[in-house]
C-alpha positions in Angstrom: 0.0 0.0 0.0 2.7 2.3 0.7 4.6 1.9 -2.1 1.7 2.5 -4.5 1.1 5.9 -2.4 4.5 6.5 -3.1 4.7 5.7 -7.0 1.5 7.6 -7.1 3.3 10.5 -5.2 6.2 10.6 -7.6 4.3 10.1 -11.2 2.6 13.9 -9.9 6.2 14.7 -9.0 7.8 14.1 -12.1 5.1 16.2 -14.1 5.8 19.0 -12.1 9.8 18.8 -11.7 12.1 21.3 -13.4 11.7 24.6 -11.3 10.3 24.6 -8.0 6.4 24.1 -8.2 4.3 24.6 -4.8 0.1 23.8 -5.4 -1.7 24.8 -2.2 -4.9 22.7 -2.3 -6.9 23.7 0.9 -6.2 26.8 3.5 -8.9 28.3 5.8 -7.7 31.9 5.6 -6.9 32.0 9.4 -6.4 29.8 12.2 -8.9 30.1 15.2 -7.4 32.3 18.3 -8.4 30.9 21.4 -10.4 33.9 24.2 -7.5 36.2 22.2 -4.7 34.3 22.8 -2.3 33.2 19.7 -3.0 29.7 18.1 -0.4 27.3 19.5 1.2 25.0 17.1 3.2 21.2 17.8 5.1 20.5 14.9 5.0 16.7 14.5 8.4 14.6 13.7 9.0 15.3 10.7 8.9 12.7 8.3 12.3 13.3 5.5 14.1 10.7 3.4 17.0 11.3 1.1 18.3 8.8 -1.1 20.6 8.1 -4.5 18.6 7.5 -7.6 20.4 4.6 -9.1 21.2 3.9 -13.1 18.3 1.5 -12.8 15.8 3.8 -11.2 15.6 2.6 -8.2 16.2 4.5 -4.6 19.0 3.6 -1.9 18.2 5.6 1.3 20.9 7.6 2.6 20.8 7.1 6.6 23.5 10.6 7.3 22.1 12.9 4.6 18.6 11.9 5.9 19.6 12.9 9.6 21.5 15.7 8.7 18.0 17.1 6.6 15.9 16.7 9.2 18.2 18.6 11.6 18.1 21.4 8.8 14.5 21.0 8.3 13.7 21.4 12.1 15.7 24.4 12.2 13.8 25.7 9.1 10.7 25.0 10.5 11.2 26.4 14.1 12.5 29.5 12.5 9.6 30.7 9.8 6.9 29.4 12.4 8.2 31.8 14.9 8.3 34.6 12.3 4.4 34.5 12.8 1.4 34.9 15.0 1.6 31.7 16.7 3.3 30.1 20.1 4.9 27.0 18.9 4.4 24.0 21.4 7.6 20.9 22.0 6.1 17.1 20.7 7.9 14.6 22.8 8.4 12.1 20.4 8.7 9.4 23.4 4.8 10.1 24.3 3.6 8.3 21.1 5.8 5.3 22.8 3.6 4.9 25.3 0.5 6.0 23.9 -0.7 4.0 20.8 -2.9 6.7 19.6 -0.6 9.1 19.5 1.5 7.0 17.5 -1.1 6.0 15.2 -1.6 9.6 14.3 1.4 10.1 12.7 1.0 7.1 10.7 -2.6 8.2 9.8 -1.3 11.8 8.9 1.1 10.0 5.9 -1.3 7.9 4.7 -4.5 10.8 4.3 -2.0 13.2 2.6 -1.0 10.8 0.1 -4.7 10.0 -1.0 -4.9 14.0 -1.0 -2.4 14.2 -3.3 -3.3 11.6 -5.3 -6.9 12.9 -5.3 -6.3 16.4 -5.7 -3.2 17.5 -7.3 -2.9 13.6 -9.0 -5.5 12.7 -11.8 -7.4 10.0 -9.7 -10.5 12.5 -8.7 -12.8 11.7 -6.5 -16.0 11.9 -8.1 -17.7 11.9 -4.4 -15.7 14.9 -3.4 -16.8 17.2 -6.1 -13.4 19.1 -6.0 -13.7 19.4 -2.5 -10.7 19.8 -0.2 -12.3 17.6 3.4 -9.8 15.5 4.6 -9.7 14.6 8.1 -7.5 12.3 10.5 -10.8 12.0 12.6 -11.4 12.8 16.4 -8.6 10.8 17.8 -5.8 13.8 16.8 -7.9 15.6 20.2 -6.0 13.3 22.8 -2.9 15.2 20.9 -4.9 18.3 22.2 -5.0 16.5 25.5 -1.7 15.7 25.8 0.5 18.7 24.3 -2.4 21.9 24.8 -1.8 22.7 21.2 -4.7 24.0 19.1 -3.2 22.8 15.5 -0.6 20.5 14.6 1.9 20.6 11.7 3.0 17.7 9.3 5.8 17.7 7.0 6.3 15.0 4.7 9.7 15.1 1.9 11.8 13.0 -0.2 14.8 14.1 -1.8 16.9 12.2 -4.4 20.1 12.8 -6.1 21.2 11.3 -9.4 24.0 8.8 -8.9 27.3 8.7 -11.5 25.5 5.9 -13.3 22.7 7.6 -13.4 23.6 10.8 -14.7 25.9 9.1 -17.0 22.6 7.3 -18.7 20.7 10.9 -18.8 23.7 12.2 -21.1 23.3 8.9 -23.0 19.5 9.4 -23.2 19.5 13.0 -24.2 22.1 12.3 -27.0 19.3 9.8 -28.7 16.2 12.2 -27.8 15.0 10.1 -24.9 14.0 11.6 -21.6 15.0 10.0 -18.1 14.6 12.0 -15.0 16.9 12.8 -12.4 16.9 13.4 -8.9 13.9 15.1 -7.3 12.1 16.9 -4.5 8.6 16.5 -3.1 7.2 16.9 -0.3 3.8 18.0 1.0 3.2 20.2 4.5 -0.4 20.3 6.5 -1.9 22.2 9.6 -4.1 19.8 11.3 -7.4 21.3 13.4 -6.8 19.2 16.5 -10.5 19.8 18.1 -11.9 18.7 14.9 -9.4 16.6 13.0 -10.1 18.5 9.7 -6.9 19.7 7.4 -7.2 23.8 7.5 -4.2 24.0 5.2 -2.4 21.7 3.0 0.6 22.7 0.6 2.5 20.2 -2.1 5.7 21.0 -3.4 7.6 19.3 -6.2 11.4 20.7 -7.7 14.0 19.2 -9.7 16.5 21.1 -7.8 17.5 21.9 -4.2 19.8 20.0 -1.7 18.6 19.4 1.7 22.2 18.5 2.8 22.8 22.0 3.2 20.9 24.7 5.5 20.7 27.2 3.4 18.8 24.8 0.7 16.8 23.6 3.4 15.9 26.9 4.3 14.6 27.7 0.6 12.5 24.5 0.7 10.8 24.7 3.8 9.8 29.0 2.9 8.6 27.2 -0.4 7.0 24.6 1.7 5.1 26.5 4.0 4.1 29.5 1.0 0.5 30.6 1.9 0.5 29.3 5.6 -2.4 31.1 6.9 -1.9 33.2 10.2 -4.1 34.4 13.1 
């Protein structure tokens, strides 16, 4: 199941590769204040993978660049949230240890914006949706209210890929006879999660054929890209 979401993720990927493409599919304007005070935010792990695309297409994760990104990320992330109207809120990661539902949130959160992108941005519509954008992970995300006091909570999903030597020695190959084969890419999608009601108030997908998240400063540009048309309070 996963690794159809993920082929399914990548074939929308691919047709929007070559500059850095963002599509936000669903934002409610504003987030709710609560009796005046500003909307507190947990930002979820974050959920990153880097790898080498291979000659034969296929991806080799990349355990150091993947930490190193989502040290960047983090950073990134902690940085342009604070720039606005909100009070972020710490996610102890060893909470969803103990706690099965938290745990099974951030599985659920993976698997619902896959079928979002799929469904949305992808070409499999939904003929039941009508267009609509009304996703939700369901009442459970309030014992994240519960246990953290935060009002929303942020996702970030990415994969990044590089071209290895083989690989970009078959692209040369390829372009010399007129044939096309794609190289590394980035995608990634971002979504603010309503934790009373479960329903996803914002939801941003981002696709490049460039960037390095090995780096901060690249980091940096994706996650601005990322979170382009975040609403505020």
């Amino acid at each position: 199941m996963r690794t159809a979401l993920l082929s399914a993720l990548l074939a929308v990927a691919l047709v929007l590769t070559g500059c850095t493409h963002t599509d936000q599919v669903k934002s409610v304007g504003q987030l709710k204040q609560t009796s005046g005070q500003k909307p507190a935010i947990i930002v979820m792990p974050i959920d990153v993978e880097l790898s080498i695309l291979t000659a034969s297409g296929l991806m080799e994760p990349q355990a150091e660049w993947t930490q190193s990104a989502n040290q960047f990320i983090s950073e990134s992330l902690k940085n342009e949230l604070s720039k606005r109207r909100t009070n972020l809120v710490p996610y102890n990661r060893a909470n969803s240890n103990s706690d099965p539902t938290l745990a099974q949130i951030e599985r659920l959160h993976e698997a619902v914006g896959f079928a979002a992108m799929a469904h949305h941005v992808g070409q499999a519509k939904l003929p039941s949706k009508h267009g609509r954008f009304d996703w939700t992970l369901g009442d459970d995300v309030r014992e994240l209210k519960k246990a953290t006091g935060a009002d929303y909570a942020m996702f970030v999903f990415i994969r990044d890929s590089y071209s290895s030597a083989g690989r970009v020695a078959l692209q040369v190959g390829a372009a010399l006879l007129g044939v096309g084969v794609h190289g590394g890419y980035q995608v990634g999608f971002a979504s603010m999660v309503d934790l009373e009601t479960g329903e996803i108030a914002w939801f941003n997908f981002l696709s490049s054929g460039a960037g390095d998240l090995r780096k901060q400063e690249a980091a940096d540009k994706t996650v601005t890209a990322l979170l382009k048309g975040l609403p505020e309070a």
